[in-house]
C-alpha positions in Angstrom: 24.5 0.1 18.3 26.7 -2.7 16.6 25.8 -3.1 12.9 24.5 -6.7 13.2 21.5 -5.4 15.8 21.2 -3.3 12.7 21.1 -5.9 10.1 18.5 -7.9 12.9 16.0 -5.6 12.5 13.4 -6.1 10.2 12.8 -3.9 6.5 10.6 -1.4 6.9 9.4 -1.4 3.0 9.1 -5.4 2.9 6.0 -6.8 2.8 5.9 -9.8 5.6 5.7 -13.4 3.1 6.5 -11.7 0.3 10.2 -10.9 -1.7 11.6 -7.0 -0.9 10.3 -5.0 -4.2 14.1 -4.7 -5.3 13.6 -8.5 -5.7 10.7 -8.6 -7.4 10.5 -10.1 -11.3 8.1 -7.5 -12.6 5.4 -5.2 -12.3 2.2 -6.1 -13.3 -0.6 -3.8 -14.0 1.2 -0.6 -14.0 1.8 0.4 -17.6 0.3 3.4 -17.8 2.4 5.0 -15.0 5.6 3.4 -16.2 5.1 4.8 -19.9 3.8 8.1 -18.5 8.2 8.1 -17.4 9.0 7.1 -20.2 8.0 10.1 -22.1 9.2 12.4 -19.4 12.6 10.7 -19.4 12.3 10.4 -24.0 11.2 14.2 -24.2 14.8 15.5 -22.8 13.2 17.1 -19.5 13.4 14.3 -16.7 12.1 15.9 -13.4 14.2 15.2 -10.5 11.3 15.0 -8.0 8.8 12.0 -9.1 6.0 11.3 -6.3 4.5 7.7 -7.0 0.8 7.8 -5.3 -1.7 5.0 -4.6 -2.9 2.7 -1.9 -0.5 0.4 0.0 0.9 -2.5 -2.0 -0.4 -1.9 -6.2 4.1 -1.7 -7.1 5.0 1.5 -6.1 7.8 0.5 -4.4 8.5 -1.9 -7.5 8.2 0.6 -10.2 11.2 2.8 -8.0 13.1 0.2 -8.5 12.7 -0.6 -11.9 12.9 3.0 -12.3 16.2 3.3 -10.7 17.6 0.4 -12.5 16.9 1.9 -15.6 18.3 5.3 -14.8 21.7 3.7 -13.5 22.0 1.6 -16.3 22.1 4.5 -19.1 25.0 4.6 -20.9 26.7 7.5 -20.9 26.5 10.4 -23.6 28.5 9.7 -26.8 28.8 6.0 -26.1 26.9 4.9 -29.4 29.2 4.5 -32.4 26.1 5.2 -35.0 24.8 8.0 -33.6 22.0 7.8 -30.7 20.1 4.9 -30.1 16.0 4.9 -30.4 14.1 5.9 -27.6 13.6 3.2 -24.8 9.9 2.1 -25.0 10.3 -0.4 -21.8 12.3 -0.1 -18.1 13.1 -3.1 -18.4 16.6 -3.8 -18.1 18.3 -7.6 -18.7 18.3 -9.3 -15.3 21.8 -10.2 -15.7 22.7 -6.4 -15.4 25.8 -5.3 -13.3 23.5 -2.8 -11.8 20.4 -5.2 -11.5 23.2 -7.3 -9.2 24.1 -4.5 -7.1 20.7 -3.0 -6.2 19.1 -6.4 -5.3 22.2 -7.0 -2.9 21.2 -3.2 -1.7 24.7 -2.5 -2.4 24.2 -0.3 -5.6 26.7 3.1 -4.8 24.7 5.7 -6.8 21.1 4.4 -5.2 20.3 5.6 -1.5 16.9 4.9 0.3 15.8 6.9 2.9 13.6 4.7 5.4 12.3 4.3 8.7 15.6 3.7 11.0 16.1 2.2 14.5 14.6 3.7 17.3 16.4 5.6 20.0 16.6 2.2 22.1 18.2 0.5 18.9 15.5 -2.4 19.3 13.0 -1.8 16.9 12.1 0.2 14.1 11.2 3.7 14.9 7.8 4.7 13.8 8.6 7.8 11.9 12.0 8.7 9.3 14.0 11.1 11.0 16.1 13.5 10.2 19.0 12.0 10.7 18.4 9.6 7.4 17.8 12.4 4.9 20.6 13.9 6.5 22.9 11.1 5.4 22.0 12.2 2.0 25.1 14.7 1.9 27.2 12.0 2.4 25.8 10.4 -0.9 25.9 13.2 -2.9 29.3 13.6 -2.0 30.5 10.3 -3.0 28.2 8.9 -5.6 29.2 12.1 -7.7 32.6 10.5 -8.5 31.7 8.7 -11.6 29.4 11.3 -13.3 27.0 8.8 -13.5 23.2 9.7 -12.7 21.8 9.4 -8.8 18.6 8.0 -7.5 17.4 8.9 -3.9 14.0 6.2 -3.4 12.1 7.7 0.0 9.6 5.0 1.4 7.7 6.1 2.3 7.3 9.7 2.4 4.1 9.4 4.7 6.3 8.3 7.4 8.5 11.7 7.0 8.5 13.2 10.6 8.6 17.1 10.0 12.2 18.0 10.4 12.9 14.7 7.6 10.3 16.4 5.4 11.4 20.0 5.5 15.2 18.4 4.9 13.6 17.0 1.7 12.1 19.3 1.1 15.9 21.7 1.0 16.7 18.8 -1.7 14.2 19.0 -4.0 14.5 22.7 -3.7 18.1 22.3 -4.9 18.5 19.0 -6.8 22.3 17.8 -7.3 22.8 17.5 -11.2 22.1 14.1 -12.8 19.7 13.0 -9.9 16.2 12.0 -9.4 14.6 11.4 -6.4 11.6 9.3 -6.1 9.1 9.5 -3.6 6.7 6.9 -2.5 3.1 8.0 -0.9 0.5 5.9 0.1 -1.5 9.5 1.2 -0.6 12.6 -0.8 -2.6 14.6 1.2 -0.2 14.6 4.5 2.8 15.8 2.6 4.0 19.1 2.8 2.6 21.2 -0.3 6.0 22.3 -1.4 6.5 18.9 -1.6 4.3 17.8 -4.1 4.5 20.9 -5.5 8.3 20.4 -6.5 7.6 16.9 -7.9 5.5 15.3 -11.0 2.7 12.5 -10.0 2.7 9.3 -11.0 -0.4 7.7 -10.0 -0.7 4.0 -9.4 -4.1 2.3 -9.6 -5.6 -0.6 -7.8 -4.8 -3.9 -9.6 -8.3 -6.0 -11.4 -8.7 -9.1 -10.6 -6.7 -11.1 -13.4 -3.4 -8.5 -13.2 -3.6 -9.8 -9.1 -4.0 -13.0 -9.9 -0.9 -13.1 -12.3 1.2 -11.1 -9.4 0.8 -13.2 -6.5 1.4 -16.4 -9.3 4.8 -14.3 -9.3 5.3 -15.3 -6.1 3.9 -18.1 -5.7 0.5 -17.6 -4.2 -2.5 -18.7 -5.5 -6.4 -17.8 -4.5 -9.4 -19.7 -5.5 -11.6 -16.7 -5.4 -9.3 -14.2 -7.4 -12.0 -11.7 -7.8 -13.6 -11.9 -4.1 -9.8 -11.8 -3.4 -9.2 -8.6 -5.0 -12.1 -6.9 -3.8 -11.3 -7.9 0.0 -7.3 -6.8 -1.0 -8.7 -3.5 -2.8 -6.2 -4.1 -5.9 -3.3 -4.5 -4.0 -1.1 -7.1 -3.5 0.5 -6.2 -0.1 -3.4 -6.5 0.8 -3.6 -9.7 -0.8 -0.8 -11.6 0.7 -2.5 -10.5 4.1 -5.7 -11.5 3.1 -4.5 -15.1 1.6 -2.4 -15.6 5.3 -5.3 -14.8 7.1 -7.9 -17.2 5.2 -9.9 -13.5 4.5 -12.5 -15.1 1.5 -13.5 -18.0 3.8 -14.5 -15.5 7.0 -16.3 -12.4 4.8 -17.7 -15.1 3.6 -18.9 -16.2 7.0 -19.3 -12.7 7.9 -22.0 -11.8 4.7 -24.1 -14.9 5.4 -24.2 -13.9 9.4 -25.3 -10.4 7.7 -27.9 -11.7 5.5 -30.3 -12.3 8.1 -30.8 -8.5 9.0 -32.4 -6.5 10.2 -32.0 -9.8 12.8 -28.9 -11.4 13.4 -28.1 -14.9 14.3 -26.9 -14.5 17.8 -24.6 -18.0 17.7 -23.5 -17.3 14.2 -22.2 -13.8 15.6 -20.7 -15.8 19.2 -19.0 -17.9 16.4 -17.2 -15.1 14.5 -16.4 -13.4 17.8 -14.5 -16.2 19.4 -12.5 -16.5 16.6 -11.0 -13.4 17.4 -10.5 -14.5 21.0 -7.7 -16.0 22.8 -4.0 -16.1 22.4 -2.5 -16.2 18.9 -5.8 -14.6 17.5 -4.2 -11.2 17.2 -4.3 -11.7 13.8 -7.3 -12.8 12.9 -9.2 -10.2 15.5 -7.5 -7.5 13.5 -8.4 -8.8 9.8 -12.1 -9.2 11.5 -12.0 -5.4 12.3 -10.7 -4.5 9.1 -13.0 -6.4 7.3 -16.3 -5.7 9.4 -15.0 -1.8 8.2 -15.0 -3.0 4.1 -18.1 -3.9 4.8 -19.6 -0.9 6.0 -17.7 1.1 3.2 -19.5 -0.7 0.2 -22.8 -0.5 2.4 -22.3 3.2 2.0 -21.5 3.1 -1.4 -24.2 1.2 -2.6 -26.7 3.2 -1.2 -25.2 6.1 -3.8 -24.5 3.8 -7.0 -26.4 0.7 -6.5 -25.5 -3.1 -6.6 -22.4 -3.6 -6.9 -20.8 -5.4 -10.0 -17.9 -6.9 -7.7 -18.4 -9.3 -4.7 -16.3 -10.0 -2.3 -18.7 -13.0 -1.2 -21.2 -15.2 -2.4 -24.6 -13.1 -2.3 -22.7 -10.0 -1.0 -24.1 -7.4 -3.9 -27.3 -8.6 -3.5 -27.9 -8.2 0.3 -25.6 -4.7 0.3 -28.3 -3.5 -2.0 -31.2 -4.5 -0.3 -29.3 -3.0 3.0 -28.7 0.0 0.9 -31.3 1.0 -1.2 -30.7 5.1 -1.1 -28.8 7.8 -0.4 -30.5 8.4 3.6 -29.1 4.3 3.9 -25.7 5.6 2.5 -25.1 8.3 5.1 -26.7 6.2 8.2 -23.7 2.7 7.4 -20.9 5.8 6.7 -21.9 7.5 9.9 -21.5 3.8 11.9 -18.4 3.1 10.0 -16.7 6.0 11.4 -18.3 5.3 14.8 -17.5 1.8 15.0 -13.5 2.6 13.5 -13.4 5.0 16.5 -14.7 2.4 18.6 -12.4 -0.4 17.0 -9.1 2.1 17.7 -10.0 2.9 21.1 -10.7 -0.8 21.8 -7.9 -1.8 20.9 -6.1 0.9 22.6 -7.0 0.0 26.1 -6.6 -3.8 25.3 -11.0 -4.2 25.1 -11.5 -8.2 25.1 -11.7 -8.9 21.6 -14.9 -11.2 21.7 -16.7 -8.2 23.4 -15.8 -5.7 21.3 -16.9 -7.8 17.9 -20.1 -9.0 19.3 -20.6 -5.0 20.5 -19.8 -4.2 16.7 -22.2 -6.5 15.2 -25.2 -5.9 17.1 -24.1 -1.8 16.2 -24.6 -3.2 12.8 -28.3 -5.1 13.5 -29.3 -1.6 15.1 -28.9 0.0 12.0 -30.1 -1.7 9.6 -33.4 -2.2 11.5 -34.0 1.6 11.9 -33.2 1.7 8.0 -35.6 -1.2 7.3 -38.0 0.1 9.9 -41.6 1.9 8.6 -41.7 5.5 8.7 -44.1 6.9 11.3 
């Protein structure tokens, strides 16, 4: 395959609408996992294997980056003419930096990231990272060791491993070239291989609050009139965010909590209304973000039927009717049990290519079903 089919193909780690994290200006929100570097890398005993956890989109991929920059711009040993210079208390490098320059035009020769490739046809991205990428590692080694200088190896993410990549990674960590770290970015710790995380420190990224969300889409350029709905519906994140802002999200939970405030009844036009929205050609979008947000829903059903109201809404009225939907732990387990159901359902749906309108209305009147037998009087 020529090189320009290669360069065709989309990013894998770039978030649609929004700038590649090598690009981004900062990270907002994440201090507490960038200082907890900072003393790894001020106490003398840098581990080469760093996993960064957390849900999709919160700067993971960012902080690599930043981290990267900062470990390719240290000067070398001995270059301080009054003795050693005070321990960094920031990542932050100027933005003017040689190395800054080079890793933004992904052209930085001591920084290699191992990503989801072309597929066997060479036409689209294949679905897994294969060997063959971490295998291009020895290559790196090989050549970036020229200048002494340290090495960064950024996997994203390490999820999408397939398990000949992982156990190839795994070889790596095993027996880390001097002066290299290697970053790995995880969205679901729990599918890695053990040894994996076993032969790398944590650093755990948290969901963003409303205000640090707000001040990271402002970054680029997005803006939400419901910043705290917003980052309930987004879950913190602001991969989830940008998704949420394309698809109008606020505007059709909204729509979706007052069709679900008439229960244990539901307004049958009201529900026609939200189901031929996801109907027709050029609705893919929408009939997904509809799925996906029919399944939030369900989630904080459960979960206030174990801690109560919520203090968060991602709605007008929400926490109010999701307590009154779910006012104990029997209510908890009945909207879990139909959230799994109805995400089985929602999968094989749209597996076999269901008509979306059907499969929404089916959904709804799943959710009218159980909330009357909650509601209804014990015998």
């Amino acid at each position: 395959m020529a090189a320009t089919d290669i360069l065709d193909l989309p990013e894998p780690d770039r978030i649609e609408g929004a700038p590649h994290p090598r690009e981004a200006a900062r990270l907002i929100g994440q201090d507490v996992a960038e200082q907890g570097f900072l003393q790894a890398y001020n106490s003398g005993r840098l581990h080469s294997g760093w996993l960064l956890t957390g849900p999709p989109g919160v700067g993971k991929a960012t902080l690599s980056y930043r981290i990267a920059a900062f470990l390719l711009a240290e000067a070398p040993a001995g270059d301080g003419l009054f003795g050693a210079p005070p321990p960094p208390t920031t990542l932050a490098i100027p933005e003017d930096h040689p190395d800054w320059h080079l890793i933004r035009a992904g052209a930085h020769p001591r920084l290699f990231v191992v990503r989801r490739g072309p597929n066997d046809k060479g036409d689209k991205l294949s679905a897994d990272i294969r060997a063959e990428q971490v295998r291009n590692l020895k290559g790196f080694f090989h050549l970036s060791a020229a200048d002494g200088g340290r090495r960064v190896v950024i996997v994203d993410a390490a999820d999408d491993m397939n398990p000949t990549a992982a156990n190839a990674i795994l070889k790596e960590l095993e027996e880390p070239p001097a002066r290299t770290t290697m970053l790995l970015i995880s969205h679901q710790p729990s599918r890695l291989l053990p040894t994996i995380r076993s032969r790398c420190r944590e650093l755990r990224l948290a969901p963003l609050p409303a205000p640090a969300l707000a001040g990271a889409l402002e970054d680029l350029g997005l803006h939400s009139d419901t910043p705290d709905a917003l980052a309930v519906l987004a879950g913190g994140s602001v991969g989830g965010a940008i998704r949420m802002i394309q698809g109008d999200a606020p505007a059709l939970y909204a729509a979706l909590v007052t069709l679900l405030s008439g229960l244990p009844r539901i307004d049958r036009q009201g529900a026609l209304r939200i189901a031929e929205g996801c109907a027709g050609k050029g609705s893919e979008a929408r009939f997904a973000l509809t799925l996906d947000l029919i399944d939030l829903f369900l989630s904080r059903a459960a979960k206030a039927g174990l801690m109560g109201e919520p203090t968060s809404q991602g709605a007008p009225h929400e926490a109010r009717l999701l307590a009154r939907l779910s006012p104990h732990d029997h209510a908890a387990r009945s909207w879990a049990d139909l959230q799994q159901s109805l995400s089985a359902r929602a999968r094989h749906g749209r597996a076999v290519n269901l008509d979306p309108a059907a499969l929404i209305l089916d959904m709804i009147f799943r959710i009218e079903e159980t909330a009357r037998s909650i509601t209804a009087p014990a015998d």
